[in-house]
FIKOL-806376 format. One record per atom (N, C-alpha, C, O, CB): x, y negated, z. Coordinates in pm, whole numbers, plus 50000, padded with zeros to 5 digits. Glycine has a CB too. Example, Ala and Ser with C-alpha at 12.3 -4.5 7.8 and 13.67 -1.06 7.14 Angstrom:
FIKOL-806376
513195056950780;512305045050780;513205033050780;514245033250846;511315044750905;512855022550708;513675010650714;512904999750787;513414988650804;514085006050572;
END
This chain:
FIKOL-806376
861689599333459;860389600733395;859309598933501;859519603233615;860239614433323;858039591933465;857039588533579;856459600033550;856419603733433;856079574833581;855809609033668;854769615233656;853399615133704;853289614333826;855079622733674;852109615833624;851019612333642;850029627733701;850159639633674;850659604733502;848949619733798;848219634033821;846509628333793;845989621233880;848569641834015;846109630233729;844759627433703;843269632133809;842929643933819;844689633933570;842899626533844;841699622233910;840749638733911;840299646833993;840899607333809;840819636733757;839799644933719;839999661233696;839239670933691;839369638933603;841499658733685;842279674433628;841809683833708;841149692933658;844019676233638;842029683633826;841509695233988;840579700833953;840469713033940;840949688934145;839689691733929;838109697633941;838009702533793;837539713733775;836719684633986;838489694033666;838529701333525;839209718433544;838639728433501;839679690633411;839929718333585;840759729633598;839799745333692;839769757633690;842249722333693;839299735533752;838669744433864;837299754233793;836979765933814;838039732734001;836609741533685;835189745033624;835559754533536;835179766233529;834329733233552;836609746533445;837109757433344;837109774033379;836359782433328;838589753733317;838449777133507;838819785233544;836979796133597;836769807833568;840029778933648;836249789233653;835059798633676;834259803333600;833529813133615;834319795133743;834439791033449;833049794933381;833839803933263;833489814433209;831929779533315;834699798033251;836029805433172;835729801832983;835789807732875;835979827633215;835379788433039;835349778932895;836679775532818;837719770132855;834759764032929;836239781032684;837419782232591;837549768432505;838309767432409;837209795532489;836779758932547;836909744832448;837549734432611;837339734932732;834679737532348;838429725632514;839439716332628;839079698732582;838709693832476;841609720932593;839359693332705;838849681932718;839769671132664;840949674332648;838509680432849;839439660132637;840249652232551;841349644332679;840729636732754;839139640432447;842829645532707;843009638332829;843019624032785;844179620832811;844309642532909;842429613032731;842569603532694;841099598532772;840679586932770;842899603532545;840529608632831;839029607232886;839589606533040;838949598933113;837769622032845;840309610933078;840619611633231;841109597433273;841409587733203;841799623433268;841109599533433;841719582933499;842379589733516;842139601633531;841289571733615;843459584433519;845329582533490;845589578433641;844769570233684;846029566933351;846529582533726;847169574733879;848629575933903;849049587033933;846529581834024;849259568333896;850979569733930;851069579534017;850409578334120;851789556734000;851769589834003;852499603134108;853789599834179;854269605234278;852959617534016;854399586734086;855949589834115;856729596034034;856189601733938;856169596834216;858219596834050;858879583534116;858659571534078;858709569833956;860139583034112;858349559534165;858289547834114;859809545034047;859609536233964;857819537934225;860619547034047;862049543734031;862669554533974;862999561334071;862729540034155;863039560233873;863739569133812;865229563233724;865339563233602;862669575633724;866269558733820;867779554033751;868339564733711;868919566833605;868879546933843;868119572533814;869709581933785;870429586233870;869879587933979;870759575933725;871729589433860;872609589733917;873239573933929;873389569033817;873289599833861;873729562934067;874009556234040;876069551234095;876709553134198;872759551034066;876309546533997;878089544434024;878649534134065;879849533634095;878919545633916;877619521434073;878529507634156;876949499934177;875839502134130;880099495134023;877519489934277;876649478034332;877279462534339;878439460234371;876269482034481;876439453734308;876679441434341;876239434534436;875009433934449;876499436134267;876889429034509;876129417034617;876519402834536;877649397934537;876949416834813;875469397834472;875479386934379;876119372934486;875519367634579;873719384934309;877309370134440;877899354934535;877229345334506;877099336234588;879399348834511;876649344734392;875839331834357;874839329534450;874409317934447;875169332134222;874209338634551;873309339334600;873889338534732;874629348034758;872569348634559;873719328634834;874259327734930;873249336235028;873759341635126;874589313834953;871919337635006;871359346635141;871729361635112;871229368335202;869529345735165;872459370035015;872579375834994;871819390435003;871989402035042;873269372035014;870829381934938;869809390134854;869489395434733;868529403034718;869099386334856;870269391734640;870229397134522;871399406234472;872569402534469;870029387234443;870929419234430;871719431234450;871539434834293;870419434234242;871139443134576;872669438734220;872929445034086;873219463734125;874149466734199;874519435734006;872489472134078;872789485534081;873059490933901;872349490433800;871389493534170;874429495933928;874339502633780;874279520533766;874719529133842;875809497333697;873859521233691;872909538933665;873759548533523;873229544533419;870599534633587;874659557433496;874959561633431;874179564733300;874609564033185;875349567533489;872709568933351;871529570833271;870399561033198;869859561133088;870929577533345;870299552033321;869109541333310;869319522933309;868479514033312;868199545133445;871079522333304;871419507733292;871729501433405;872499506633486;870439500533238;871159489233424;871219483033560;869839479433590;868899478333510;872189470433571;869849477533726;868509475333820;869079464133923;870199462533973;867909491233911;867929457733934;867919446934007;867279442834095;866069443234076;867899440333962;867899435834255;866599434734384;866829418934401;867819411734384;866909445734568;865859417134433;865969400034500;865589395734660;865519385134722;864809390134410;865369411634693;864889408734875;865819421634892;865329431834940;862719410434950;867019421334857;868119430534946;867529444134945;867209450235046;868349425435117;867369449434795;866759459734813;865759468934804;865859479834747;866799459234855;864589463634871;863679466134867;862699470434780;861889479534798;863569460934904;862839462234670;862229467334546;863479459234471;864319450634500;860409462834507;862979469534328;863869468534225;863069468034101;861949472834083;864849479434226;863799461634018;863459461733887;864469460133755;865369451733751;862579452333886;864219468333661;865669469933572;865589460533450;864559456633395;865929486833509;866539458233424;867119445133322;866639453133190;866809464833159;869179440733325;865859440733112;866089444232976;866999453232917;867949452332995;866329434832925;867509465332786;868699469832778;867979481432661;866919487432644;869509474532935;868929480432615;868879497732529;869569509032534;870679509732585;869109497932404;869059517132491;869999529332501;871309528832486;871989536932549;869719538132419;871809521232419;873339518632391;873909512532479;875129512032466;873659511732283;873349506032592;873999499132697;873739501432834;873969493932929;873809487232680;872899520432832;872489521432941;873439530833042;873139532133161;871219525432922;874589536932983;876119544933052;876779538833148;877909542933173;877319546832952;876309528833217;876909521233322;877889526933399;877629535133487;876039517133403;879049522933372;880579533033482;880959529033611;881329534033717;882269531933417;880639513133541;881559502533655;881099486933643;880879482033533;883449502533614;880979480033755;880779462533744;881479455733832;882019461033929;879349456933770;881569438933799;882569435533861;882209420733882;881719416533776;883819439133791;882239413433953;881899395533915;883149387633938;883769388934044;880619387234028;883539380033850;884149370833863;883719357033957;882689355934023;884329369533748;884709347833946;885259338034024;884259322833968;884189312334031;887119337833992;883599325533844;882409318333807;881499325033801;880579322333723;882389312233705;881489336533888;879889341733912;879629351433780;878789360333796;878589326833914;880239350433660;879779360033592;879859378433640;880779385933671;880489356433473;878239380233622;879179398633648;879149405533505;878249404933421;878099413133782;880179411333498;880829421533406;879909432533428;879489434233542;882409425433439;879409442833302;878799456933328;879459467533215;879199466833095;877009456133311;880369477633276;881269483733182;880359496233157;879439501233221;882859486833242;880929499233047;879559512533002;881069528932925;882129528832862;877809501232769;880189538932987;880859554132945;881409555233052;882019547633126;881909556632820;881019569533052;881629578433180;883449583933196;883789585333079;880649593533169;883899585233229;885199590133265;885989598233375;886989604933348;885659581933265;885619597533463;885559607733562;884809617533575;883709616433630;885439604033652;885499634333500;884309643033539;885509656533542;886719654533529;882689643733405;884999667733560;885699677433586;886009681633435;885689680133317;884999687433682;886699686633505;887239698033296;886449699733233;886019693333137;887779715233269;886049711033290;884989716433198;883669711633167;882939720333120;884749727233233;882859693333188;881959686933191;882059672433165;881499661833194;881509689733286;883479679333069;883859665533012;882949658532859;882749647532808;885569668032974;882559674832832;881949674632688;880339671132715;879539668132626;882199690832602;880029672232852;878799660632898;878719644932892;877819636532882;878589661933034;880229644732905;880089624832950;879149618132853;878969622832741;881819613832925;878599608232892;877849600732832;878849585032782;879139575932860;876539599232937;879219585732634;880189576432522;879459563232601;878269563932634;879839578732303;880139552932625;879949536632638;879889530032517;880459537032433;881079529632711;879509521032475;879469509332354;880139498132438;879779486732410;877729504132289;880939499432524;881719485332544;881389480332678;880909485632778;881289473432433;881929465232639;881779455132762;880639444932789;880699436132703;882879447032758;879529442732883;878019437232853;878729426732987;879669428633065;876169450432878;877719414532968;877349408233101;875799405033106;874989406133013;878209394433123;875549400733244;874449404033276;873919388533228;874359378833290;874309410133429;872919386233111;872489371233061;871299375733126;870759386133089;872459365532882;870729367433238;869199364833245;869079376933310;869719382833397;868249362533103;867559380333209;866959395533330;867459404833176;866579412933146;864329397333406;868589405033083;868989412133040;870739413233025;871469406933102;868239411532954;871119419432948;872569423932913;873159415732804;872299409932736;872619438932869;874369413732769;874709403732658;876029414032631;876839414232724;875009384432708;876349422632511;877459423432436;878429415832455;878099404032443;877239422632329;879879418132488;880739408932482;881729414632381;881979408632277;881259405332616;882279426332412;882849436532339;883019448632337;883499454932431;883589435232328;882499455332184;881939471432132;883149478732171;884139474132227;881549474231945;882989487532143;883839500032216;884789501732091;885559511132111;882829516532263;884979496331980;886419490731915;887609488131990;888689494031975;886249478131856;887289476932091;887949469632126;888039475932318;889069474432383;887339454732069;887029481232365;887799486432466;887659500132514;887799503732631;887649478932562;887239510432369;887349522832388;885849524232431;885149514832468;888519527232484;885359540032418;883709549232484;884229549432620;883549558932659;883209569432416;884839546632710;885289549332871;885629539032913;886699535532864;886399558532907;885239532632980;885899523333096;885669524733219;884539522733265;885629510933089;886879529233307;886509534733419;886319522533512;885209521733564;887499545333465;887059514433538;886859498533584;886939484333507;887299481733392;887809496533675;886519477433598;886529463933519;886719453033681;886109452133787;884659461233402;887619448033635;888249435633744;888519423133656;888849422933537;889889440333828;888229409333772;888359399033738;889429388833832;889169388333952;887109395833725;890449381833788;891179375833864;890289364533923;889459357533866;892369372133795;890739364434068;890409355234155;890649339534111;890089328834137;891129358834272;891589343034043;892519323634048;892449322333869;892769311433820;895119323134133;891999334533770;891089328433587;889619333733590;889209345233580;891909337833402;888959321833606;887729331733554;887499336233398;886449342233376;886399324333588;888409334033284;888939341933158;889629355433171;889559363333077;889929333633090;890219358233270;890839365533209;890099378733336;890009377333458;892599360533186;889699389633260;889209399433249;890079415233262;891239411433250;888629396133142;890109423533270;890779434133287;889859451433302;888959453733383;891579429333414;890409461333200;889299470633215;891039484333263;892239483333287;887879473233014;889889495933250;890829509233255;889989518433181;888779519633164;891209515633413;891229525533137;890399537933054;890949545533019;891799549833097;889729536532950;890859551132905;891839560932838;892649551632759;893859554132754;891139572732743;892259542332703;892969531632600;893849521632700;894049509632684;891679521432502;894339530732814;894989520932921;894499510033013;893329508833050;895779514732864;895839499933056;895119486933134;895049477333012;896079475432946;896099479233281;893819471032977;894129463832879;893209446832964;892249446133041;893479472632707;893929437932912;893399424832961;892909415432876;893099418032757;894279418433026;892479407632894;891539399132832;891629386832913;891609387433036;890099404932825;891799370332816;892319359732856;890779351532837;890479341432899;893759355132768;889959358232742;888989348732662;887519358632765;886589363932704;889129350832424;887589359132894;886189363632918;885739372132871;884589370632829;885389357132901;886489386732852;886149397332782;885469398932650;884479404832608;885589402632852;886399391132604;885649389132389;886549399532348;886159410132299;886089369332254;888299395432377;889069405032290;890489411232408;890799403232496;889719394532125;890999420132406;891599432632485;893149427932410;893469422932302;890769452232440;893639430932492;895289436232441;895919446232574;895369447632683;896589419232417;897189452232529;897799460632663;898389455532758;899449450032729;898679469232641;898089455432860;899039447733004;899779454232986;899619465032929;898719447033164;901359447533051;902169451733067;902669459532974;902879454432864;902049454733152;902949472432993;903619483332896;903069500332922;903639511132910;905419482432928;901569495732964;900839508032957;900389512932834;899289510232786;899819507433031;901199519532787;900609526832635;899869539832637;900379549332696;901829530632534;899059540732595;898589551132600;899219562732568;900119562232485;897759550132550;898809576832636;899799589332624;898799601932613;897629600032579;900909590932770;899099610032632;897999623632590;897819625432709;898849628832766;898469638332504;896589624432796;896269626632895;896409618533016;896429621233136;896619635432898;896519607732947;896879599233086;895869589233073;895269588332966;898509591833101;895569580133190;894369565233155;894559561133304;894879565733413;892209568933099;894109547933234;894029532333332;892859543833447;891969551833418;892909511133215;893409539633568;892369546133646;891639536233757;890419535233744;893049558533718;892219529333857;891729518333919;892259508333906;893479508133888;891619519134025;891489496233911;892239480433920;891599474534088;890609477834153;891489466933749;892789464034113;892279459434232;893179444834244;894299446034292;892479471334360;892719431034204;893339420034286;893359416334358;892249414534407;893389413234281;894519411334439;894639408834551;893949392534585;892809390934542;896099411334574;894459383134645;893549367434658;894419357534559;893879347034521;893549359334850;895719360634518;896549355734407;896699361034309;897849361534265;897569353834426;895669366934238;895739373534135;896629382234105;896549385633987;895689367334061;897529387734168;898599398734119;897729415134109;897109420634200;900099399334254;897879418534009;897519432333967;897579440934052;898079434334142;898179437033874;897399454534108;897369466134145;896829477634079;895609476634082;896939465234235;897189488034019;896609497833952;896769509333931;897819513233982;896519495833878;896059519533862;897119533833920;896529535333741;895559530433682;896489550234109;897719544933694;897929550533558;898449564433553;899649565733580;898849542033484;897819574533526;898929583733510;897099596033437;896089590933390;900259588833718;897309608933454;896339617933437;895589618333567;896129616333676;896889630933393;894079621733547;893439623733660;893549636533721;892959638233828;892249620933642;894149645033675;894379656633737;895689664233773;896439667933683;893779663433674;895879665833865;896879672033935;897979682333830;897639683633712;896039680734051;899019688033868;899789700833809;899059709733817;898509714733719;900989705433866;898929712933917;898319724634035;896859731033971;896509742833969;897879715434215;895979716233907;894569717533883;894849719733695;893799722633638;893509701233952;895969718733608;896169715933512;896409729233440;897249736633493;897029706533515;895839733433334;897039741033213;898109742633203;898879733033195;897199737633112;898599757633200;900519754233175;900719746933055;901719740133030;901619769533147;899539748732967;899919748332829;900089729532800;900599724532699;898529757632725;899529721932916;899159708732893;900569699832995;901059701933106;897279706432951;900779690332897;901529683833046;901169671633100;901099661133038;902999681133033;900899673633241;899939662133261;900559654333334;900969659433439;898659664733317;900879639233313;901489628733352;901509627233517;900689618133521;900849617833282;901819629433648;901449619433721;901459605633729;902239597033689;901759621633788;900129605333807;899419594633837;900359584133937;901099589934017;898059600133902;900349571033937;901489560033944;900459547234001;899289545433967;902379556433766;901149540434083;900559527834138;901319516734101;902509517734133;900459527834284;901159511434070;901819499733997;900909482034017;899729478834006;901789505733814;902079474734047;902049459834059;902259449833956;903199452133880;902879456834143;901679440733940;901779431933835;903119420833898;903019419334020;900099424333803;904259413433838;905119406733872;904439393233926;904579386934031;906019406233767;903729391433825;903309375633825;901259374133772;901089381333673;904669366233668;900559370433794;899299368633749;898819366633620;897669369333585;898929360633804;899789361233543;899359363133432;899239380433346;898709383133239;900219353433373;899979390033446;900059405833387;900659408833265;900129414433169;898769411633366;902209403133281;902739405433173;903999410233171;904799409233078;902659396233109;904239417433314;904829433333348;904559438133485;904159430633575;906489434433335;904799451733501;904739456733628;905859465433665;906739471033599;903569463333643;905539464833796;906819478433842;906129486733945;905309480834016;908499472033928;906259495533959;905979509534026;906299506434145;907239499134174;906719522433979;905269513834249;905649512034370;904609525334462;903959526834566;905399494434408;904989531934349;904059546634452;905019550834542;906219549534515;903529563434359;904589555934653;905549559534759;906239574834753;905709585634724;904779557934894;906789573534768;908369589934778;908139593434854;908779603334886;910089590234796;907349590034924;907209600935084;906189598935202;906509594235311;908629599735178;905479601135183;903839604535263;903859616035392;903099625635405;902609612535128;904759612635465;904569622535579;904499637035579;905369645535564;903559619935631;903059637935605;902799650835561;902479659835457;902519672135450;902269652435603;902089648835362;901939655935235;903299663135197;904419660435240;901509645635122;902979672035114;904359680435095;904679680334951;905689684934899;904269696435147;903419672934878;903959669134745;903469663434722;902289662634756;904139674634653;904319652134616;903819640034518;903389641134398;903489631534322;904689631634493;902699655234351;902079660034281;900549649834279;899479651734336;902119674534323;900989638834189;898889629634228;898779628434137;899539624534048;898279613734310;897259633334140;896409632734033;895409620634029;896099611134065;895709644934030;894439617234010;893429601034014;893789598734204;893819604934310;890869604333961;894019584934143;894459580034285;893449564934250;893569557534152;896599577934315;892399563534375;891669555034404;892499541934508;893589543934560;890519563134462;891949532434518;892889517534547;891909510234678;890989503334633;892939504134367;891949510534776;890789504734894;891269488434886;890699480034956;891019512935090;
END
């Protein structure tokens, strides 16, 4: 929210207060002056360094609260994309291999008890122009998408995470199906994606929260890293490790992908 401090208020305030006048002034009579913040996003959850742009100056910021924002001198100033309320939950973004960037919307990572805060997504947007373009409503890839990845070697085929699993997309994120044989389970979701330079998958699936951090009453999946066979993502096999040194248990809960 911008807040304004008026010119005139000080001294209105001041006369009032001495003479102790009970009639009030119209504020539509005062000069008006920006206070700040010039910039009110939010909290913000990912960045772009736009490839299309070889001086690499043009920067995509997405805002859980306020959408995406945009710089064209690296920064410096910003200005936010056309958008509505329905497309302003920004989780996650991603650009593909023809330059399109992806903007995934709804929150998914939050603690237990501030789960009943998250802010619901309407889907999958890309960025048209100085606004957002619908690709697909939250039918088709669930209120949560925690990521969104694009293969290096299709610029079609698309890939999100969520609670509704890893699901992929051949047509440029129009329509979803399940990779592999991630089905969804009670408490479990697609948590990170990451391709490598040959498109083979990487991803972790399981619950975001630990045993340890969990309910007796709940049973919560661990969390799993898993590889795609071949690029097209049409199976995987597990390859979380059995033995981490010092860790003393393989008790994992959300496991992030560098």
């Amino acid at each position: 929210m911008i807040k304004f401090i008026s010119n005139k208020l000080v001294k209105i305030a001041t006369v009032i207060a001495l003479t102790g006048l009970s009639s009030y002034t119209e504020a539509q009579t005062f000069t008006w002056d920006q206070a700040g913040p010039i910039y009110s996003a939010g909290r913000m959850r990912c960045m772009i360094v736009d490839k299309s742009d070889p001086s690499g100056n043009t920067l995509y910021a997405g805002s859980t609260t306020s959408g995406v924002f945009k710089s064209t001198n690296g920064g410096t100033n910003w200005s936010a994309l056309n958008s509505t309320v329905a497309d302003r939950v920004v989780s996650y973004m991603a650009q593909g291999s023809d330059n399109t960037i992806y903007v995934a919307t709804g929150e998914g990572f939050l603690r237990p008890n501030e789960k009943v805060k998250a802010q619901k997504g309407t889907g999958l947007y890309k960025v048209n122009g100085n606004g957002l373009l619908q690709i697909a409503d939250e039918t088709k890839t669930g209120t949560v998408i925690t990521k969104v990845a694009c293969s290096p070697t299709n610029p079609n085929l698309v890939v999100i995470a969520g609670p509704k699993g890893i699901l992929k997309s051949t047509d440029g994120g129009i329509n979803f199906t399940t990779a592999g044989n991630f089905s969804t389970t009670t408490h479990a979701m697609g948590q990170d994606l990451k391709f490598d330079s040959n498109g083979i998958l990487y991803c972790t699936f399981g619950s975001e929260y630990t045993h340890s951090a969990a309910s007796a009453t709940l049973i919560y999946p661990d969390t799993k890293i898993y590889k795609s066979t071949d690029n097209n993502l049409n199976s995987f096999i597990d390859i979380t490790p059995t033995a981490m040194g010092a860790v003393q248990t393989l008790d994992f809960g959300r496991i992030e992908l560098a």
